[in-house]
C-alpha positions as CSV (number, residue, x, y, z in Angstrom):
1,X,0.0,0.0,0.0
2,X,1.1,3.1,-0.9
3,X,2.5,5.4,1.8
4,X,0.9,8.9,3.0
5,X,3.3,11.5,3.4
6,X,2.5,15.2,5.3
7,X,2.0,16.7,2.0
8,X,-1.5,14.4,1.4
9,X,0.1,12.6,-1.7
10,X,0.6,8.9,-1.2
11,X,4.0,7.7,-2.8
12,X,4.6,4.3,-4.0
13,X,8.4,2.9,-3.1
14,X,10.2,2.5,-6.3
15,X,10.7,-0.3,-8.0
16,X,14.5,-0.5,-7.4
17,X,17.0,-1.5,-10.2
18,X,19.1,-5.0,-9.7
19,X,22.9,-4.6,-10.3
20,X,22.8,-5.4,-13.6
21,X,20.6,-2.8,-14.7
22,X,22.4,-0.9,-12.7
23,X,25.6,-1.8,-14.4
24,X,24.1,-1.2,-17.9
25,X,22.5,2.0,-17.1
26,X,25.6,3.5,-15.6
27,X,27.2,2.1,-19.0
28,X,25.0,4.1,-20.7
29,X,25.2,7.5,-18.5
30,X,29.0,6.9,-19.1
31,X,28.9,5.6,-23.0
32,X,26.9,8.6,-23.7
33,X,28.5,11.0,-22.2
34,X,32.1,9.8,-24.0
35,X,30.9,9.6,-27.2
36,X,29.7,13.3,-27.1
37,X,33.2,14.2,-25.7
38,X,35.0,12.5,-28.4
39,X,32.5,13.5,-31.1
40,X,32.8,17.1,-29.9
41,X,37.0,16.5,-30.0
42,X,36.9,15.4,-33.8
43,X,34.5,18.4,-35.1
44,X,37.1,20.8,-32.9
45,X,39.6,21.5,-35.8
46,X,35.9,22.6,-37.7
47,X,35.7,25.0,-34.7
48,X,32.1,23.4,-34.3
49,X,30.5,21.4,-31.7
50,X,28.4,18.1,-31.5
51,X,25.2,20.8,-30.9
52,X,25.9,23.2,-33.5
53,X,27.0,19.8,-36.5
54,X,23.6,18.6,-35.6
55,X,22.0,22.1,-36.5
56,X,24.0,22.5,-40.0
57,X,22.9,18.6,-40.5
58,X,19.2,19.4,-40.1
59,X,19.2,22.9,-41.8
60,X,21.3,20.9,-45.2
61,X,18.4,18.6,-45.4
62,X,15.6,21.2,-45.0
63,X,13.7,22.5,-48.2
64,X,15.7,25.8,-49.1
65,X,17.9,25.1,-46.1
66,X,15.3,26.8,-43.9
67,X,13.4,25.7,-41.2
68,X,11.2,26.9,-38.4
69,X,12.9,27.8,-34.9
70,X,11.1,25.1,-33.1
71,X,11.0,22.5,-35.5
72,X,14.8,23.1,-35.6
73,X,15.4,22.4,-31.9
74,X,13.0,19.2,-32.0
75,X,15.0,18.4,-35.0
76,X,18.6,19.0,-33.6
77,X,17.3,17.7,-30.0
78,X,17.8,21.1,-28.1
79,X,16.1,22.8,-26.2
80,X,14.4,26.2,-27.6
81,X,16.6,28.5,-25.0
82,X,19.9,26.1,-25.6
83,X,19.1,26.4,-29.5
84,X,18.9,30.0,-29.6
85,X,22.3,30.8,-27.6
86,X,23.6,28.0,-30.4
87,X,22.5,29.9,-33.3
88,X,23.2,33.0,-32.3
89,X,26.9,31.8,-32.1
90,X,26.2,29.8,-35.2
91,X,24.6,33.6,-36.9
92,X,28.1,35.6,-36.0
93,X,30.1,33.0,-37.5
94,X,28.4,33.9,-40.7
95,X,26.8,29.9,-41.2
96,X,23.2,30.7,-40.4
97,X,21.2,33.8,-40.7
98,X,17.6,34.1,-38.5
99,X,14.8,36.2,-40.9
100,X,11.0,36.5,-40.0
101,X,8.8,34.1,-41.5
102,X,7.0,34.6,-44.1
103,X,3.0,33.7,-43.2
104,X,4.0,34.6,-39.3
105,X,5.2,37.6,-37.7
106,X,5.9,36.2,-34.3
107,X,8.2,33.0,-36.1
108,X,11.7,32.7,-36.6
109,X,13.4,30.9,-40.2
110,X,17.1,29.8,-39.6
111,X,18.4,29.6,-42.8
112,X,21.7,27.7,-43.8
113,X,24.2,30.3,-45.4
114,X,26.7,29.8,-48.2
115,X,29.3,29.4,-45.8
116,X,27.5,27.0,-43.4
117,X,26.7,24.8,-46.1
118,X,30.7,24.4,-47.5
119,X,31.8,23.9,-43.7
120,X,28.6,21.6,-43.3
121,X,30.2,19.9,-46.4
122,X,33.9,20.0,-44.8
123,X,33.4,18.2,-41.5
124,X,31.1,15.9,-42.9
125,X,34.1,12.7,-43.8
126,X,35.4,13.5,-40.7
127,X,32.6,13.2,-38.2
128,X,31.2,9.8,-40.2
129,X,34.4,8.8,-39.6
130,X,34.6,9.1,-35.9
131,X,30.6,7.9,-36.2
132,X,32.2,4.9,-37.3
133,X,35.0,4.7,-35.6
134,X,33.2,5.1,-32.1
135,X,30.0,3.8,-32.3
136,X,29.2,1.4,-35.3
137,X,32.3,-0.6,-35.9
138,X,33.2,-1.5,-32.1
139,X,29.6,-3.4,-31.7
140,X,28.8,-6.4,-34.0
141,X,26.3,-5.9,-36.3
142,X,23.6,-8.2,-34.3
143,X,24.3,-6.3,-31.2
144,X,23.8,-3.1,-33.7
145,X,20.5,-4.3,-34.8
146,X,19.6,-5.0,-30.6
147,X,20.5,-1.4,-30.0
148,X,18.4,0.0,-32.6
149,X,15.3,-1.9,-31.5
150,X,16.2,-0.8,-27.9
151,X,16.6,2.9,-28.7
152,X,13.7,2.4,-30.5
153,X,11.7,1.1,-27.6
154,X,12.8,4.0,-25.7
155,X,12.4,6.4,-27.9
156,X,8.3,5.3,-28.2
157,X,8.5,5.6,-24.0
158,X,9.9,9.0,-24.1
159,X,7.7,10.5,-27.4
160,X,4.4,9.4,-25.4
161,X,5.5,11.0,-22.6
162,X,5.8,14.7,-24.1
């Protein structure tokens, strides 16, 4: 039964986790975390981060290399406040420019520049590279397949809960 606390609001005890899930989700607090170091290390010589590659990757693949504010911080999994510190770096570095939209006075485009796009274009090799290097050839491709439909089963947990 679930316990009454001061505040009025019962509270179940939590279901705690064994030692090996334990074990596999301090793996992942830890795998996570050092694959965004070292992805962040190989886009250094780009003078980029693992945030702002993300937002040149979903601007390149946007119609016209534009796209909506928000859509671009669901799309480059920031938040709204982190994405707009990003791309105003991102804006005085000359590889995005922020106009008005069109059909809404209150939205914000992010549009890819010229320059964005070639750097975009530069770091690319390198980054698949360290993709690879890091996360897709140390696993064995079942193991790869087992991750996917894990993330994936995640993933469906975390997009009902929003």
């Amino acid at each position: 039964m679930p316990e009454a606390h001061q505040d009025g609001e019962s509270h179940h005890e939590p279901q705690w986790l064994s030692m090996e899930q334990q074990e596999v989700w301090r793996a992942w607090l830890t795998a996570t975390a050092r694959i965004d170091d070292l992805l962040t290390a190989d886009l250094r010589p780009f003078n980029l981060d693992l945030n702002e590659y993300e937002v040149l990757v979903v601007l390149s693949e946007a119609p016209a290399h534009s796209i909506r504010m928000s859509a671009l911080a669901e799309g480059a999994n920031q938040s709204r406040s982190r994405l707009t510190h990003t791309v105003g770096r991102m804006e005085a570095a000359g590889l995005i420019v922020r106009e008005p939209a069109a059909d809404d006075r209150r939205g914000v485009i992010a549009r890819l520049t010229a320059e964005g796009f070639a750097l975009l274009e530069r770091a690319a090799s390198s980054h698949v590279s360290a993709v690879r290097r890091i996360f897709i050839d140390p696993v064995t491709p079942a193991d790869l397949e087992a991750m996917g439909r894990a993330l994936g089963a995640i993933l469906s947990v975390a997009d009902s809960d929003k």
